[in-house]
C-alpha positions in Angstrom: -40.2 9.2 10.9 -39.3 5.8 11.8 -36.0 4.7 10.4 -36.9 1.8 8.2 -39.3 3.8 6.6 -36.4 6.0 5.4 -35.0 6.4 1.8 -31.3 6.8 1.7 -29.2 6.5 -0.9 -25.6 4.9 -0.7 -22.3 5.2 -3.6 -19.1 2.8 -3.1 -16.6 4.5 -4.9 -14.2 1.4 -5.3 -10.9 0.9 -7.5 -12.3 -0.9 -9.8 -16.3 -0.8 -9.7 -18.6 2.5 -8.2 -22.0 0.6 -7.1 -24.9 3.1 -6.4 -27.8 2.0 -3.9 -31.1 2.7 -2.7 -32.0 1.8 0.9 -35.7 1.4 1.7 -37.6 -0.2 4.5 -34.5 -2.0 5.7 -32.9 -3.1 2.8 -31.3 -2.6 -0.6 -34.0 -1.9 -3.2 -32.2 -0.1 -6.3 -28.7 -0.4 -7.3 -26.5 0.3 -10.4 -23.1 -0.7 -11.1 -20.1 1.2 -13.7 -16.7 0.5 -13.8 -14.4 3.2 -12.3 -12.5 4.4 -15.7 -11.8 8.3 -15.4 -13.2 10.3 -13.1 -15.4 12.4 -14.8 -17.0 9.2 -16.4 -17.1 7.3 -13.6 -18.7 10.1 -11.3 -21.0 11.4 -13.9 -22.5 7.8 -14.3 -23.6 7.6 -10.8 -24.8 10.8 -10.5 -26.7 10.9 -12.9 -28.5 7.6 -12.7 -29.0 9.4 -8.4 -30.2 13.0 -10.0 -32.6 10.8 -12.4 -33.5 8.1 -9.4 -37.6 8.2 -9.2 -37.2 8.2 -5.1 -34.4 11.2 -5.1 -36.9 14.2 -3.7 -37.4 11.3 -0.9 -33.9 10.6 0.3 -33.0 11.3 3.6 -29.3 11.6 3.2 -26.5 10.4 0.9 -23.2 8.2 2.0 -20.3 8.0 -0.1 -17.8 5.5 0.7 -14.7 6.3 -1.5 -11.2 4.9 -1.8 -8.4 6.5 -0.5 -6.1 8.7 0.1 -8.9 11.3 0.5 -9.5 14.3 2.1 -12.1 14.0 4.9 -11.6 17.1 7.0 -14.4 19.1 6.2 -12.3 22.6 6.6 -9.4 22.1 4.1 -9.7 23.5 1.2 -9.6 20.0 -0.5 -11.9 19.0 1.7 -13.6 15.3 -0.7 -10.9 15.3 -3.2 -8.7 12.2 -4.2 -5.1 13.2 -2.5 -2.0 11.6 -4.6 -2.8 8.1 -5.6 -1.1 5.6 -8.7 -4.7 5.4 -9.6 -4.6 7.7 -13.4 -6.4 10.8 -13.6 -8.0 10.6 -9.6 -5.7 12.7 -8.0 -7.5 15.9 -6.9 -10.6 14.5 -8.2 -13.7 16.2 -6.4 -15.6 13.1 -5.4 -17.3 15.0 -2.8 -19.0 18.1 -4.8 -19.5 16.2 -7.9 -22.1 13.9 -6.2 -23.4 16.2 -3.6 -24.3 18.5 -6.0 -26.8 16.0 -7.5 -28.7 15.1 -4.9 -30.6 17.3 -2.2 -29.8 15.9 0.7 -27.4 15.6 3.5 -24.1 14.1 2.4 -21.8 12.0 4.6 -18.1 11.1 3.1 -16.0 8.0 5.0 -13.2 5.8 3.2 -14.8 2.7 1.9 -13.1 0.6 4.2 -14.2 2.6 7.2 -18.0 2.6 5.8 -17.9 -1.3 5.5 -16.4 -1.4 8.7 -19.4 0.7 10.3 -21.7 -1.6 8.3 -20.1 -5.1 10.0 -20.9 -3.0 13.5 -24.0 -2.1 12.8 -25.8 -5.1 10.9 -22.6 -8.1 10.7 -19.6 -9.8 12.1 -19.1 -6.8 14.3 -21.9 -6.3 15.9 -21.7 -6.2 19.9 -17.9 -5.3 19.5 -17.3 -1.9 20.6 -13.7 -1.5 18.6 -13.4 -3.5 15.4 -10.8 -3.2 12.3 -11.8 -4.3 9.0 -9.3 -5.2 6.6 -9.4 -5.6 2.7 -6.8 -7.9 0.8 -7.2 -7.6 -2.7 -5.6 -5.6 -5.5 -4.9 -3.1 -2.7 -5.1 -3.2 1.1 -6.8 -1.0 3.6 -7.9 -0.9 6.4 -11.4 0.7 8.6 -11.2 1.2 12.1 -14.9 1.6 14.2 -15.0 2.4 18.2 -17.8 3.1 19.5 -19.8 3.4 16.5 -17.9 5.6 15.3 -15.2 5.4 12.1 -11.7 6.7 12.8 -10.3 9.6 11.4 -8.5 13.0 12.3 -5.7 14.4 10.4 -6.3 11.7 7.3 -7.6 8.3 7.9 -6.1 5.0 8.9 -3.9 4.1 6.0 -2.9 0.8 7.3 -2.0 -0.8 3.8 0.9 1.4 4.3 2.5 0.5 7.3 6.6 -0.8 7.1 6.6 -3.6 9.0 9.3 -6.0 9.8 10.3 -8.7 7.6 10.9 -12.3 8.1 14.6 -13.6 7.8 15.8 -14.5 4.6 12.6 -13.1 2.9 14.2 -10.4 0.3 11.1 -9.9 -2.0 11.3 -6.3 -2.6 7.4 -5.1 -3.0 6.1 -3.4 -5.8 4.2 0.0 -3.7 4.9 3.1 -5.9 5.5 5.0 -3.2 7.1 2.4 -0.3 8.2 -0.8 -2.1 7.9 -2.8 1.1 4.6 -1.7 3.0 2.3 -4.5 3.7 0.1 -3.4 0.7 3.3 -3.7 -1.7 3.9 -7.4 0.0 0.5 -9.2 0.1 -1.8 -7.5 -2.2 -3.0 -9.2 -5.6 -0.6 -7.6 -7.4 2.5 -8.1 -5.2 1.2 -11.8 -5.2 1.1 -12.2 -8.7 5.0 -10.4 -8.9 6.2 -12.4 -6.0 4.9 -15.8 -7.2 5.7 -15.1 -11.2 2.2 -15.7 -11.5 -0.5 -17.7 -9.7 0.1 -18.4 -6.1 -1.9 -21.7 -6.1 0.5 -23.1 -8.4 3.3 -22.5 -5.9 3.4 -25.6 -3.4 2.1 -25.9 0.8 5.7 -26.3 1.4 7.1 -23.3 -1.0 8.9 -21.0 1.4 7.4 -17.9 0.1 4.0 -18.9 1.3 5.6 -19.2 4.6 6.5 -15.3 3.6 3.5 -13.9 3.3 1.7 -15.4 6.4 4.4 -13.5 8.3 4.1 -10.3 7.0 0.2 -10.8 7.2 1.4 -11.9 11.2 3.1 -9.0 11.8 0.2 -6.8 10.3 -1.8 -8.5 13.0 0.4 -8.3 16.1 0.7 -4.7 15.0 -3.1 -3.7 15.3 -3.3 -5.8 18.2 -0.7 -3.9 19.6 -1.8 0.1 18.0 -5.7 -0.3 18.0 -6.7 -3.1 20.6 -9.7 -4.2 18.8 -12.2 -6.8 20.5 -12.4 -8.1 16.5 -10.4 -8.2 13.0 -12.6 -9.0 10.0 -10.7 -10.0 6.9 -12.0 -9.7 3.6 -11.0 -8.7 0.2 -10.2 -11.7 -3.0 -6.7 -11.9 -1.5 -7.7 -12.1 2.0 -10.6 -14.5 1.6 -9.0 -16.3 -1.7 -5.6 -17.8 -0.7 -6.3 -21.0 1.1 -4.5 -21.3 4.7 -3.0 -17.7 4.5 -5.0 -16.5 7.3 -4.9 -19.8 9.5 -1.1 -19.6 8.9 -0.4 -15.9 10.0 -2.9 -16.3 12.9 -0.4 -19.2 14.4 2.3 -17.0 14.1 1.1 -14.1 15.8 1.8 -15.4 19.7 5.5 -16.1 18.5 5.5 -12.1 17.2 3.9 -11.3 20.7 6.3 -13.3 22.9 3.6 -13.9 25.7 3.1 -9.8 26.1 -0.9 -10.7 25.6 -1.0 -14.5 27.3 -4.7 -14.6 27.0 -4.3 -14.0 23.2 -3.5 -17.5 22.1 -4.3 -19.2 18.7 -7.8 -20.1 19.9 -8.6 -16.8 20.6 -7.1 -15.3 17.7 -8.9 -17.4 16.0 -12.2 -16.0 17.5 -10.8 -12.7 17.1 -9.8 -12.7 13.4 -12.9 -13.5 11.3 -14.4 -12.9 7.8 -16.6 -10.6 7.6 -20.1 -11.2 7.5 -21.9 -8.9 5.1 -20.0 -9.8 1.9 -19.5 -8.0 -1.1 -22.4 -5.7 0.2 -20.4 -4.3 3.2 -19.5 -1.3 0.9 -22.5 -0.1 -0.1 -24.3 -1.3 3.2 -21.2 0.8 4.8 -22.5 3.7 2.5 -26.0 3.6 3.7 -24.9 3.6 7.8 -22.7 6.7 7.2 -25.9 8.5 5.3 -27.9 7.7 8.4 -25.8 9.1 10.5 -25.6 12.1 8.7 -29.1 12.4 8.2 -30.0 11.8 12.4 -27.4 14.9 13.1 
């Protein structure tokens, strides 16, 4: 059968929404949208509306793209459970079986940043790039890495939002991470905005040092997956990352500087081309949902 005349179905498990799709001769035709509270109301919602869907005896196979930290190695015991997370009542849920079991179909499981990743290779900003990260700024960040075609994962899954990087001079802003204080996630996410500027950061001025701040440690994020993951593109999304005018163009001048002319041919005006929002929107989760349950379903 002919891929676009494929049913699939698609769920982005997100921190603070869980959309449900259903993917039909090349697009979205079906979707449904709950607020993630606990997780036995939140995953009961979805699957149910998927066990009750009209098309379910038709779907192909099932993606579910799922915030992190969560266990994707299919042998552990835990194997599609929430690991430890500040998020209440999620850790050790059992996103996997609660939603598998509703549907009979193939079931794929990725991080929702690696699924939206796979979706801006396959049908956005990523496509013809055979190594791409995507990266979400908003009340958290995280962070999808795609090489040929194929999400990254082993032991875990990238957890980039948790890197320690190094710190501009003078900058002594502690970061609010429960569990690191001062990883990137506890320095430029919505949160840590709204504790490092007492508030709204577009009532803080251009000149206001701690702008200057944040586009470092967004820099150094950048020379450090230049560096780790070469990718031939960073997409940059998220209400942080796409909401803050001049953050991005102000950490992109500041990455050569970080680089100290290591990577010469990597100069603003290729950064530039290289760091891009991404292209698919707010639809690269469950988009990213629907690639990993075609690749599931073709084996």
């Amino acid at each position: 059968m002919a891929e676009h005349s494929q049913i699939w179905a698609g769920v982005e498990l997100g921190g603070t929404k869980a959309i449900a799709v259903v993917w039909r001769e090349g697009r979205i035709v079906d979707r449904t949208v709950v607020p993630t509270g606990d997780p036995q109301q939140t995953i009961g919602a979805i699957g149910n509306w998927l066990a009750a869907h009209p098309l379910r005896p038709a779907f192909a196979g099932l993606g579910i793209a799922s915030f992190g930290p969560i266990r994707l190695d299919p042998e552990a015991d835990d194997f599609g459970h929430i690991l430890a997370t500040p998020k209440p009542g999620w850790s050790g849920a059992p996103v996997y079986t609660a939603l598998a079991e509703r549907v009979a179909c193939p079931v794929a499981l990725d991080t929702d940043v690696n699924a939206a990743a796979l979706a801006e290779y396959r049908w956005g900003a990523g496509q013809g790039y055979s190594s791409l990260v995507y990266l979400t700024i908003g009340t958290g960040v995280g962070g999808g890495i795609v090489v040929d075609g194929h999400p990254v994962h082993g032991a875990l899954h990238p957890e980039i939002g948790h890197l320690r990087l190094r710190r501009a001079e003078g900058d002594v802003f502690a970061g609010i991470c429960p569990f690191h204080g001062n990883c990137i996630e506890g320095l430029i996410a919505g949160p840590a905005l709204a504790a490092r500027f007492g508030g709204d950061i577009h009532a803080a001025g251009a000149d206001d040092p701690r702008r200057n701040f944040l586009a470092s440690d967004l820099a150094e994020l950048f020379a450090t997956l230049v560096m780790m993951v070469s990718p031939q593109r960073i997409m940059v999304g998220g209400g942080v990352g796409l909401g803050v005018p001049g953050m991005l163009d102000a950490a992109i001048a500041k990455v050569p500087a970080i680089l100290n002319g290591y990577l010469p041919q990597l100069d603003v005006e290729a950064l530039r081309t290289m760091i891009a929002p991404p292209r698919l929107g707010a639809d690269a989760g469950p988009l990213g949902a629907i690639a990993l349950a075609q690749s599931v379903s073709h084996g």
